[in-house]
C-alpha positions in Angstrom: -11.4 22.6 -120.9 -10.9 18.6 -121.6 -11.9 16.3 -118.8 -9.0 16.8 -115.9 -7.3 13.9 -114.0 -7.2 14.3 -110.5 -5.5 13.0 -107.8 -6.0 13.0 -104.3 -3.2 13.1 -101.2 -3.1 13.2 -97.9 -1.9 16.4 -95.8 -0.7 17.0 -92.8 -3.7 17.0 -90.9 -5.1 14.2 -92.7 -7.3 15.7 -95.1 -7.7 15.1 -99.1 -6.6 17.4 -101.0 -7.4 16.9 -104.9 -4.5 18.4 -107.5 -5.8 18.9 -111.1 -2.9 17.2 -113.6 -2.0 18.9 -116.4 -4.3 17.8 -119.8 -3.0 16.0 -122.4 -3.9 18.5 -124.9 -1.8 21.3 -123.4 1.2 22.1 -125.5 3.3 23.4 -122.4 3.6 24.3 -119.2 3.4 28.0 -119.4 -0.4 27.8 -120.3 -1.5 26.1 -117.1 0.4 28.9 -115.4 -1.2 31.7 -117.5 -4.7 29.9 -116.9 -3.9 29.8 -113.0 -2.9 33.4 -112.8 -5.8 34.4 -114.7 -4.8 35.4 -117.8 -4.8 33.0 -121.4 -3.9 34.0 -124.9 -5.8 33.6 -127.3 -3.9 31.1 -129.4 -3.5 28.7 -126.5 -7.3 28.2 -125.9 -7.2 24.6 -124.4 -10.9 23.8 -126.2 -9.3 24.8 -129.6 -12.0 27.7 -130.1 -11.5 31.2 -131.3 -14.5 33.7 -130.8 -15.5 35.9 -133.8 -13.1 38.5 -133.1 -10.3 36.4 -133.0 -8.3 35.2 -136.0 -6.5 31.8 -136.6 -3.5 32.5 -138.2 -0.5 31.6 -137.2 1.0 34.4 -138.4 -0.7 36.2 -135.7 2.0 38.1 -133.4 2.3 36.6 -129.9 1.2 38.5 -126.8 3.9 40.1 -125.3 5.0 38.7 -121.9 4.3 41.4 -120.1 0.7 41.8 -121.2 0.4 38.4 -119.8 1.3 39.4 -116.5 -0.5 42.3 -116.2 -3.6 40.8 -114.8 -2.2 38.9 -111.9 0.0 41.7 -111.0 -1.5 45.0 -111.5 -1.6 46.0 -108.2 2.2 45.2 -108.1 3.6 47.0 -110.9 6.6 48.6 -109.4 8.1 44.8 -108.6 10.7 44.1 -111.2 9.8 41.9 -113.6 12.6 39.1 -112.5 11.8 39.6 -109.2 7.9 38.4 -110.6 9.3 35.9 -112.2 11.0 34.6 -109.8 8.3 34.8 -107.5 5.9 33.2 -109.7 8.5 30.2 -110.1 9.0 29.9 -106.2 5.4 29.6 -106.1 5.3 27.0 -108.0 7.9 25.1 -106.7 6.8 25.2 -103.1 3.4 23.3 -104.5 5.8 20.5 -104.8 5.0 17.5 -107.4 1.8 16.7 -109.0 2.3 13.3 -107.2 3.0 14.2 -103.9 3.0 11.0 -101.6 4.0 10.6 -97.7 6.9 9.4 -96.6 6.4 6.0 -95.0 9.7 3.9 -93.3 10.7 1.0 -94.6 12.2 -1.1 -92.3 15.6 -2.5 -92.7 15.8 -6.4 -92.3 11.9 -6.6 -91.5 12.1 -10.1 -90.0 13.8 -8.7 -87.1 12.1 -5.3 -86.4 9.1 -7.1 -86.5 9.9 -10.0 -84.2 9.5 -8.5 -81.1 5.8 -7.8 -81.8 5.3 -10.7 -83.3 6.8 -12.8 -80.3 4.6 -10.9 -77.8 1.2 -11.9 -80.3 2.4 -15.1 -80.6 2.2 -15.5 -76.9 -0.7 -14.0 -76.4 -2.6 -16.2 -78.7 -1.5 -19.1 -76.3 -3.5 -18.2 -73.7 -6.8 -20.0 -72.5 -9.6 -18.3 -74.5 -7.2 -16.6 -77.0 -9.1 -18.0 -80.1 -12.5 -17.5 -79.6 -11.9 -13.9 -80.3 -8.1 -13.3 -81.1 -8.3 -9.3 -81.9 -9.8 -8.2 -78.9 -8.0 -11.2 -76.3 -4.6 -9.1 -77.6 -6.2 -5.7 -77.1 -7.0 -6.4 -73.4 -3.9 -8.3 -72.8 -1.7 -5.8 -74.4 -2.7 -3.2 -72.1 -2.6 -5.2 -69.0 1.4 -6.0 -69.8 1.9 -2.3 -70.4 0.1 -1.2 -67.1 2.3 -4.0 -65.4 5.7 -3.0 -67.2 4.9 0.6 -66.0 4.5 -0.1 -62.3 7.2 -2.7 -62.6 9.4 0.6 -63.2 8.0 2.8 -61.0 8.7 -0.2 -58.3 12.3 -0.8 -59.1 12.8 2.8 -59.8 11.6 3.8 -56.1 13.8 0.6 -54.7 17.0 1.9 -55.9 16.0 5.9 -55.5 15.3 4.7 -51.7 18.6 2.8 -51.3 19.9 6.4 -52.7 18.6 8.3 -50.0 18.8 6.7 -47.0 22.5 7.1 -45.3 23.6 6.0 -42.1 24.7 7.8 -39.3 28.7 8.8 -39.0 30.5 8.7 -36.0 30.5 11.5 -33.9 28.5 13.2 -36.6 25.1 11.7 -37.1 23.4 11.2 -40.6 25.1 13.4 -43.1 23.2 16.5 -44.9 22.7 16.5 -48.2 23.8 19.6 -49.8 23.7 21.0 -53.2 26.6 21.7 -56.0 26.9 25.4 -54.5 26.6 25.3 -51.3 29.1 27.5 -49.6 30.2 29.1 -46.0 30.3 32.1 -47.7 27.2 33.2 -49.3 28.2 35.5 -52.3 26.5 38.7 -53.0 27.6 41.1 -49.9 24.9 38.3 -48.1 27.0 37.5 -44.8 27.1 41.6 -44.1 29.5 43.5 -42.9 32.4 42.1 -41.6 30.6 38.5 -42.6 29.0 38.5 -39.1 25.8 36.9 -40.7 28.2 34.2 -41.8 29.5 33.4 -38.3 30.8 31.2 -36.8 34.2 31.0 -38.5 35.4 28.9 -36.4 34.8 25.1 -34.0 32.1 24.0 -36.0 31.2 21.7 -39.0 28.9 18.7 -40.1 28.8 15.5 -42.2 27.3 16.2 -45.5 26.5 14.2 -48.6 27.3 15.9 -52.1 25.4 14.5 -55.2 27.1 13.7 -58.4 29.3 15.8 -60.7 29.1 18.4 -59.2 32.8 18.9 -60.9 30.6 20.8 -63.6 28.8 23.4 -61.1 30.0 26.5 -62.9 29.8 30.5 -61.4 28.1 32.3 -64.7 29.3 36.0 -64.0 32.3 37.0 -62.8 33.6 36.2 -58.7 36.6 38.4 -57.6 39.3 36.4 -55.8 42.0 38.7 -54.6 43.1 40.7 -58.3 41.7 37.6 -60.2 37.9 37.3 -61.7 37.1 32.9 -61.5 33.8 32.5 -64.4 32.8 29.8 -66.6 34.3 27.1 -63.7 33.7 25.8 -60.4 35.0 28.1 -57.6 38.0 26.0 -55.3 40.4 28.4 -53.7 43.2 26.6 -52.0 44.1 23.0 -51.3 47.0 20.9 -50.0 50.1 23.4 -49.6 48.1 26.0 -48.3 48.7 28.3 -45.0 51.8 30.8 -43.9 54.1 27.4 -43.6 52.4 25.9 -46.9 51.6 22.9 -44.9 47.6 23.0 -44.3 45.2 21.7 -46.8 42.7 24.2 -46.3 40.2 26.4 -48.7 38.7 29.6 -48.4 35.3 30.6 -47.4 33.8 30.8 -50.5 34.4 27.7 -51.9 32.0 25.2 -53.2 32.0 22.8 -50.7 31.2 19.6 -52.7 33.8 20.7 -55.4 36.6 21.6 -52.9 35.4 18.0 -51.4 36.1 16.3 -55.1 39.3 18.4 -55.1 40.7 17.2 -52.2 39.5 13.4 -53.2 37.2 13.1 -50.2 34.3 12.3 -52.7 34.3 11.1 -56.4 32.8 13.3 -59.1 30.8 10.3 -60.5 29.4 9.0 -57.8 29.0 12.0 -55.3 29.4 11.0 -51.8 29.8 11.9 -48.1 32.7 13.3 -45.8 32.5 16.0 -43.0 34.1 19.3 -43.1 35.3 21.8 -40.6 35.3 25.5 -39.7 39.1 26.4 -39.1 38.5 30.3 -38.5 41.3 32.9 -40.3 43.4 31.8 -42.4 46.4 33.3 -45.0 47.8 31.8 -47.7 45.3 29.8 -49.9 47.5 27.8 -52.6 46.5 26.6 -56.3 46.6 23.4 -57.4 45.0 20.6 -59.9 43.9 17.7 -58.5 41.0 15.3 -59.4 40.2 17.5 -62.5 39.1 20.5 -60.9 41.6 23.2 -60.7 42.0 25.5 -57.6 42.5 29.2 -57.5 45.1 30.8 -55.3 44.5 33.3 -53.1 48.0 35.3 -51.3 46.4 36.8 -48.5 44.0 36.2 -45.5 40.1 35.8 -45.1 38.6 35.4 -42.5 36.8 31.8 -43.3 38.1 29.0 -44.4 37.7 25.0 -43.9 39.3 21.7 -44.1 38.2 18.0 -44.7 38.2 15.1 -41.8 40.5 12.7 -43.6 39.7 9.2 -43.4 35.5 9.3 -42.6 33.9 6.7 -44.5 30.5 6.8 -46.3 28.2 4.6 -44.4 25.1 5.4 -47.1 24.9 4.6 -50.6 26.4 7.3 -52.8 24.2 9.4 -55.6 21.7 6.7 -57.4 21.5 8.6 -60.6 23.5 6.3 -62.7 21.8 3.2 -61.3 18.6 5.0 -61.8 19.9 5.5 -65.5 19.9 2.2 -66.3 16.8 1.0 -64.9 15.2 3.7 -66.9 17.3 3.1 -70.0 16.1 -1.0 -69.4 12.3 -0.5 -69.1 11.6 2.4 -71.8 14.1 -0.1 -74.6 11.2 -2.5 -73.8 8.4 -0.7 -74.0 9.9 0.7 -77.0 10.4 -2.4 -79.1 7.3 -4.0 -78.1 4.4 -1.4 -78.0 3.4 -0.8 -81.2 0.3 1.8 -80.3 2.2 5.1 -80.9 -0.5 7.3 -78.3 0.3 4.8 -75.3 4.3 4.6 -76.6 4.7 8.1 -76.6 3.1 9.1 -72.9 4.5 6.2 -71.8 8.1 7.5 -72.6 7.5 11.1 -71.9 5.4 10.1 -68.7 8.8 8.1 -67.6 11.6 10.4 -69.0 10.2 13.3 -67.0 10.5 11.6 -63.7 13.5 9.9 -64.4 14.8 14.2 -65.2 13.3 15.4 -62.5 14.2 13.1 -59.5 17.3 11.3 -60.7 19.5 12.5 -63.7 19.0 16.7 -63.7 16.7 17.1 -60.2 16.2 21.1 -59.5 17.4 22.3 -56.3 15.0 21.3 -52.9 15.6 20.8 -49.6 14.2 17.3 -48.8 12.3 14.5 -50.6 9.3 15.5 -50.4 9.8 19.2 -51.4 11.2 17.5 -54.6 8.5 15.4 -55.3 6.0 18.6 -55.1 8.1 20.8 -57.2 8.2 17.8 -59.9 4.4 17.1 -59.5 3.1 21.0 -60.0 5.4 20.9 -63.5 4.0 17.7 -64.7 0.8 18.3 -64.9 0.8 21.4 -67.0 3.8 19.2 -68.5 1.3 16.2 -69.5 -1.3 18.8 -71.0 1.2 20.7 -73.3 2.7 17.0 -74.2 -1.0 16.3 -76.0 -0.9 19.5 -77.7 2.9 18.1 -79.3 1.6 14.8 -80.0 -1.9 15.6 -81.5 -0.6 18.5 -83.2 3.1 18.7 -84.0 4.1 16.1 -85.7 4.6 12.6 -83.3 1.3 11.5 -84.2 1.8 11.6 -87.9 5.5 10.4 -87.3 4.6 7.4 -85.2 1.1 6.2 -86.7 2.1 3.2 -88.8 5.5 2.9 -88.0 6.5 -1.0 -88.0 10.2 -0.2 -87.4 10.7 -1.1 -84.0 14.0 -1.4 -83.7 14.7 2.3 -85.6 12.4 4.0 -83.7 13.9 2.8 -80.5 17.3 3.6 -81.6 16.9 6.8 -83.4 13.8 8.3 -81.8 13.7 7.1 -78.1 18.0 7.5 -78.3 17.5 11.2 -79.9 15.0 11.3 -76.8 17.5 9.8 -73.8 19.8 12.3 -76.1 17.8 15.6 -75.4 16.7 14.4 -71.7 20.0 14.5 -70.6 21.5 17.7 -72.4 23.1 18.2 -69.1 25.3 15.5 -70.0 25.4 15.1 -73.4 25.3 18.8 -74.6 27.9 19.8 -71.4 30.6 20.6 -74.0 28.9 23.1 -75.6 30.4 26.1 -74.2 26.9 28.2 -74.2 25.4 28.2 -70.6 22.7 30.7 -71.6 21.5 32.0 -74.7 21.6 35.5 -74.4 23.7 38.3 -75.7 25.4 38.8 -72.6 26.9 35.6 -71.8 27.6 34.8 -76.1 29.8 37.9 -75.4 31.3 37.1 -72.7 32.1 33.2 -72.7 35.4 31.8 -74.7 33.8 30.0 -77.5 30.6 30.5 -77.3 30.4 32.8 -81.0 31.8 30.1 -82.4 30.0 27.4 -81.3 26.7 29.4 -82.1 28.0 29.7 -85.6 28.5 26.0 -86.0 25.2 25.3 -84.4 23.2 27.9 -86.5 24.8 26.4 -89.7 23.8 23.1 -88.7 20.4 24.2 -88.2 20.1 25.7 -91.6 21.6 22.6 -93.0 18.8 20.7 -91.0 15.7 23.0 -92.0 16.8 23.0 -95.7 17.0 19.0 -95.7 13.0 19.1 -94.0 12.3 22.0 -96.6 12.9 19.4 -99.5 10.8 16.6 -97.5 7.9 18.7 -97.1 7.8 20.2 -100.7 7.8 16.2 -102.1 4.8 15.8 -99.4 3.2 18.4 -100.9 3.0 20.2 -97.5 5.9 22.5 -97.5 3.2 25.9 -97.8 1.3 25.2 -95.2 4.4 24.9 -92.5 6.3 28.3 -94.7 3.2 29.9 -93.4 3.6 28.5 -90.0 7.3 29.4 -89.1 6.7 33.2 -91.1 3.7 33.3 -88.2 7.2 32.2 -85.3 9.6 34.6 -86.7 6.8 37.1 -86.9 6.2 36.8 -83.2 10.3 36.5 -82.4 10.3 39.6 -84.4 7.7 41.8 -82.2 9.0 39.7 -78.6 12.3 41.4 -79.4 10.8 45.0 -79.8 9.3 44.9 -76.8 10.7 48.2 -74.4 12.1 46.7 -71.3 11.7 43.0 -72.3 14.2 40.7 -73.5 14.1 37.6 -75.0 15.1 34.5 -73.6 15.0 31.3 -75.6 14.9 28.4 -73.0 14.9 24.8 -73.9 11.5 23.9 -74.0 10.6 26.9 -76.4 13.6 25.9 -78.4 11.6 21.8 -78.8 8.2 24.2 -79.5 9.6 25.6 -82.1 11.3 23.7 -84.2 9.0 20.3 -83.5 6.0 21.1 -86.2 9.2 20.3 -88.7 9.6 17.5 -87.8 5.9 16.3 -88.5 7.0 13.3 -90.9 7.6 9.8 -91.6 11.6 9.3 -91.9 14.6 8.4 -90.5 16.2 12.1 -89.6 12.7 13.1 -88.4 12.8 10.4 -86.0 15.8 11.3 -84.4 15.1 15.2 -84.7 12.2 14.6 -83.1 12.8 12.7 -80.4 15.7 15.1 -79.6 13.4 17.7 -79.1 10.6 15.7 -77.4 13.7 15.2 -74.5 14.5 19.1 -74.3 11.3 20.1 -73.9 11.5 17.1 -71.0 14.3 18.1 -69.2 13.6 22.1 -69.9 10.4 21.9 -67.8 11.4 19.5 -65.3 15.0 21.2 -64.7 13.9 24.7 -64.7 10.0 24.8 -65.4 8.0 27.5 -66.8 10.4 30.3 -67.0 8.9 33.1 -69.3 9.8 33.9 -73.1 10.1 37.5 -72.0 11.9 38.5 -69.1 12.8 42.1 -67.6 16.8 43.0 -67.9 16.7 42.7 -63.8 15.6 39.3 -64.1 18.7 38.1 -66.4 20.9 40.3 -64.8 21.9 37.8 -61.6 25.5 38.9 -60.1 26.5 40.2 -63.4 27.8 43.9 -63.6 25.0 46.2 -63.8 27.2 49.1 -66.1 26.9 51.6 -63.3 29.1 54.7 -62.5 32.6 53.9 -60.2 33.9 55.5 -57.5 36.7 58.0 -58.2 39.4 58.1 -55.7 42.4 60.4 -55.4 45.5 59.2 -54.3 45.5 57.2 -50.9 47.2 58.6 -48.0 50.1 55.8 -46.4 51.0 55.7 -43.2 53.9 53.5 -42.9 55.0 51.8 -39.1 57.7 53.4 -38.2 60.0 51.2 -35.5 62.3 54.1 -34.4 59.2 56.0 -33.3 58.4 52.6 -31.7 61.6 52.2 -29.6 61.3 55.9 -28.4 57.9 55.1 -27.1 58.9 52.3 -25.6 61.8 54.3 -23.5 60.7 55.5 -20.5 60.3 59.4 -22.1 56.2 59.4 -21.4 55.3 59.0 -18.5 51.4 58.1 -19.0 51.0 54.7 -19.5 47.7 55.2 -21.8 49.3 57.6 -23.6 52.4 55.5 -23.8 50.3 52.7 -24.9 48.5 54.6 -28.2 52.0 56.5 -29.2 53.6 52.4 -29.5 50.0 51.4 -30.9 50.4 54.1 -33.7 54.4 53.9 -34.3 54.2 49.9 -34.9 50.7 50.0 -36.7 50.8 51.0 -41.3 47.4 52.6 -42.2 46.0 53.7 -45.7 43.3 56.4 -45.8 41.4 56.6 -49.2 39.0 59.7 -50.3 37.0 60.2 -53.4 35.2 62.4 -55.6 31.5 63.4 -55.6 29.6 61.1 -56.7 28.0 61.5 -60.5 24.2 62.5 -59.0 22.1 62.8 -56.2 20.8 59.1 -56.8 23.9 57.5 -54.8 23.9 57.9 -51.3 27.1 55.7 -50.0 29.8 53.6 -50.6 30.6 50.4 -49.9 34.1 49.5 -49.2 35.8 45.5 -50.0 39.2 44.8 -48.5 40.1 41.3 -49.7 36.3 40.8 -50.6 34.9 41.2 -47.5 32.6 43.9 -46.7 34.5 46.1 -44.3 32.9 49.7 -44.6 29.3 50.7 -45.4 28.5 54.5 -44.9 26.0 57.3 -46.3 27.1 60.5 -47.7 24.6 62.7 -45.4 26.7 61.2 -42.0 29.9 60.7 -42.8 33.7 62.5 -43.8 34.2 61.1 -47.1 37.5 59.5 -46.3 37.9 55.5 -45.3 41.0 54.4 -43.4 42.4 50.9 -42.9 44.8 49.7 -40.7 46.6 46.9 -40.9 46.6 44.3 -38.8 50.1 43.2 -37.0 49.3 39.6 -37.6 49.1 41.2 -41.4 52.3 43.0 -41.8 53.8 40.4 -40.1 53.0 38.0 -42.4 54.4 40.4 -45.4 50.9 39.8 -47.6 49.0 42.4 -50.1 45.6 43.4 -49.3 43.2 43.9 -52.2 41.0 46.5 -52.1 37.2 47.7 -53.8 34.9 50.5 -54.2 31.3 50.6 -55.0 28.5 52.8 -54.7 25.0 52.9 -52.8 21.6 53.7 -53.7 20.2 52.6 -50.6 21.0 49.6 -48.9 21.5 48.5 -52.5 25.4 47.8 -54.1 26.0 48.5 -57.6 28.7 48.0 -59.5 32.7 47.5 -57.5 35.7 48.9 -59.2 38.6 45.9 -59.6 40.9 45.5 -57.1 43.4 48.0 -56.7 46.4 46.3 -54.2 48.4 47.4 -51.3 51.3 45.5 -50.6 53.4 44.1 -48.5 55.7 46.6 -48.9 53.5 50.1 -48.4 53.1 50.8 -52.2 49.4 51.3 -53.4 48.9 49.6 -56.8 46.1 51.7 -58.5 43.1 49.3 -59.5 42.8 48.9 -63.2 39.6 50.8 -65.5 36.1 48.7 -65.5 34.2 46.9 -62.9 34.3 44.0 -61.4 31.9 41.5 -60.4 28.6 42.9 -58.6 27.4 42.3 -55.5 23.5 41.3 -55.1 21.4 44.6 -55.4 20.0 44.4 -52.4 21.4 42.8 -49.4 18.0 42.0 -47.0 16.2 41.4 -49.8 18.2 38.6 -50.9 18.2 36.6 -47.9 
């Protein structure tokens, strides 16, 4: 061949890579692509030379196309030739451009992008000594202001956390308790036993507590039975004001989440969090619905034997929940540090360094009991946290995307916003009605297939927009290769026998960061999105494993497990003739007397069932308004359950709600729903399916 001209460009990892141009004296493309492929007729011999079996005659027939492909593809014959075609043209589309260049941002209105870096230079070079050597006087300076701006946060950022913590006592009360978002009286699961004896007392007792903020948005994932309803996908407040037999208590049930039910009946604010104290009250009937505060209460017609009210009037004497004044020191001192480091190793662990604390103590904290327990939990995740962060920066694309970057102003807004933007996905992605990405709750949560769909499609639109950068890099085969090798291992992860797959945040930022390992303005923001999910992913939840077992995500959701079967219930109705006959002076025995009144004035229901479907079950467990009021084995017991109701009951004139589940163990599977008997006497058979499960095992859980 003629003398080639080559050029060289930079990849992704910074190495040179020389391209050979076309020569001048090639007649078209097809004859570099022949030559490539290893295959060249004759007549398109680049150095013009025939050997002494050829002839040169243009008359000469050509070679027909598929001799020309036969070389390069003999092993591949049975592909159809468009389908080699069209790989042969993908290929060498995905080279990308004989002049493949980086992408470098250019700043808009320079002059004021740069000034902030200029300023701080500018400054520098007036201090004493500044011009006998100028490069490395800035160096050391530069370093000491960041190392000052750094503990100047940390300073005002444990000030205001501290003025966040420490509360003063309440009258009568002493220093309030914090609590979480889901704290209950009631433990869920089957946890206070049966009877709720291990959730005594139910009565004469309470504290002062302090609730954190928004707590409005503490949603139950799987199903809670209330009465005949199911409560999922929202916080769980049953009652309020109009509540009780006379509808004049403002009381809730049990089972309600106290900070909620304390935003519901205005006690705290949802923004702020706050303190109040609240009281056992014991048994109560009647819990009423109602809106108020923008949390809406469930109702619940008949009795339990738990519930608790609010002291009206009890003032906070502590600040209320720092996270918003922690937000904006935070928001202040990494703007700052944004627009004036210009370094991108120091301004990128600088930011994550910050943003992860800020996560883990202030805006998204995981649940602890105390300060310090917090601060350990946050320090044994940073520091796998910090290590992995290296790994992203050296080698998925902030390095290249940062290095050289003069637009201070853009990367501030569009990488450390994207990053504030992923940081506090609890806030800013809370719309999104997908609480967790698995099949299960897709299925199960009102617009959650949609909102996949959307999100999917925006992804593709996304990856096809970074496809077209890389290709005009000249880097797009190299990161093809990469994501086959991700969906390759998706691919065998989902395979797996008893594993599932479980795409958390930070393996979502993982993932999808290598394409976003270049120098524009959507990689900037894409980027820093991701950098902030990964952030809050580890400091919110940590570590939690790619693969987990089906036990693992199954929580309090229904387990798919056999139902009892009953036959049809026995009623015993009080009968107030039989009553008044008692009560004559026909018996003589006063015991006996006594039980015959007991009997004639008292309405029972006695329920039996089926077998059960294999030797593998050994009980039942029985709910009456979702309370655990019978627990008995197979091998000791009549299998018949009968429930009186109580005078104070049939008085009252409310349904009881009543559910079945089976035992392996001391372990509950799956309850049927709630089949009703009312007021009246009538039994209202329970509708097909389950409803919610109770924890599978009840000590273990504790």
């Amino acid at each position: 061949m003629g003398d080639d001209n080559e050029e060289v460009i930079l990849d992704g990892d910074g190495e040179h890579i020389p391209r050979t141009a076309r020569s001048e004296g090639s007649s078209s493309s097809d004859t570099i692509a022949a030559a490539e492929f290893g295959f060249q007729r004759p007549e398109e011999r680049l150095d013009g030379n025939l050997s002494e079996l050829e002839e040169d005659s243009d008359d000469a027939p050509p070679t027909p196309r598929f001799m020309q492909d036969e070389s390069s593809w003999r092993r591949c014959r049975w592909v159809p030739y468009s389908v080699r075609r069209f790989a042969k043209k993908a290929a060498k589309w995905s080279r990308g451009p004989v002049n493949a260049t980086a992408f470098a941002i250019d700043p808009i209105f320079p002059t004021v992008q740069h000034a902030p870096p200029r300023l701080l230079d500018w400054l520098l070079d007036q201090l004493p000594g500044s011009k006998e050597n100028p490069l490395k006087n800035r160096t050391r300076w530069r370093r000491g202001l960041l190392g000052s701006l750094l503990g100047l946060w940390l300073l005002t950022f444990s000030l205001v956390m501290r003025s966040g913590i420490i509360a003063g006592e309440m009258a009568d009360w002493g220093i309030p308790g914090d609590i979480g978002c889901g704290n209950t009286f009631w433990v869920p699961g089957n946890m206070c036993g049966l009877d709720g004896n291990k959730c005594r007392p139910f009565n004469a007792s309470g504290f002062a507590f302090r609730c954190p903020a928004t707590c409005a948005g503490y949603q139950v994932l799987n199903p809670r039975a209330v009465g005949d309803k199911e409560v999922v996908y929202s916080t769980l407040v049953v009652g309020g004001p109009g509540s009780g037999l006379e509808g004049d208590k403002h009381i809730y049930r049990g089972d309600s989440f106290i900070c909620s039910a304390a935003i519901h009946a205005g006690v705290i604010n949802n923004a702020a969090g706050g303190c109040g104290v609240v009281r056992l009250v014991g048994r109560q009937t009647g819990f009423s619905a109602s809106k108020a505060n923008g949390i809406q209460s469930v109702a619940f017609d008949s009795y339990f034997p738990l519930a608790f009210e609010f002291e009206q009037g009890v003032g906070c004497p502590g600040k209320q929940d720092a996270r918003w004044p922690l937000l904006a020191v935070s928001v202040t001192y990494s703007t700052v540090l944004s627009l004036f480091v210009t370094d991108p190793t120091w301004f990128f662990f600088s930011i994550f360094t910050g943003l992860f604390w800020h996560v883990g103590l202030a805006s998204d904290p995981p649940p602890h009991a105390s300060v310090p327990a917090l601060l350990s939990n946050i320090i044994g995740k940073f520091l796998p946290a910090a290590l992995v962060a290296w790994v992203i920066y050296d080698r998925m694309g902030p390095r290249r995307t940062l290095t050289g970057l003069t637009a201070q102003v853009e990367k501030t807004v569009l990488w450390l916003g994207g990053c504030w933007v992923g940081s506090l996905n609890n806030y800013t992605f809370d719309g999104i009605p997908i609480q967790r990405l698995t099949p299960h709750d897709i299925a199960q949560q009102p617009g959650a297939k949609l909102a996949l769909f959307i999100i999917f499609s925006l992804l593709i639109t996304i990856a096809a927009s970074q496809v077209w950068y890389f290709r005009r890099e000249g880097r797009l085969r190299r990161y093809l290769k990469l994501y086959i090798l991700f969906i390759s291992g998706l691919v065998v992860c989902m395979l797996l026998p008893g594993l599932r797959l479980r795409i958390h945040h930070y393996i979502v930022a993982l993932l999808l960061l290598p394409g976003t390992s270049m120098q524009t303005r959507p990689a900037l923001l894409y980027q820093g999105i991701l950098v902030g999910l990964f952030i809050n992913g580890i400091a919110r939840w940590g570590w939690d494993s790619l693969l987990q077992t089906a036990a693992a995500l199954q929580d309090d959701a229904q387990l798919g497990s056999p139902l009892p079967t009953l036959m049809e219930p026995v009623v015993r109705l009080a009968n107030a003739t039989a009553g008044a006959i008692a009560s004559s002076s026909i018996l003589s025995d006063s015991f006996l007397k006594d039980v015959v009144i007991a009997a004639a004035n008292t309405s029972s229901i006695t329920f039996s069932w089926r077998p059960p479907p294999g030797p593998r079950y050994d009980g039942i467990s029985v709910l009456v308004n979702d309370v655990e009021r019978y627990r008995g084995y197979f091998d000791d017991m009549p299998a018949s359950f009968e429930w009186e109701r109580p005078a104070d009951v049939a008085d009252a004139k409310v349904d009881e709600y009543f559910r079945f589940g089976y035992m392996e163990g001391s372990q509950t599977d799956d309850y049927t729903r709630a089949g009703i008997w009312s007021a009246e006497g009538e039994w209202l058979p329970m509708a097909p399916g389950p409803s919610r499960v109770r924890s599978r095992s009840v000590e273990g859980m504790r």
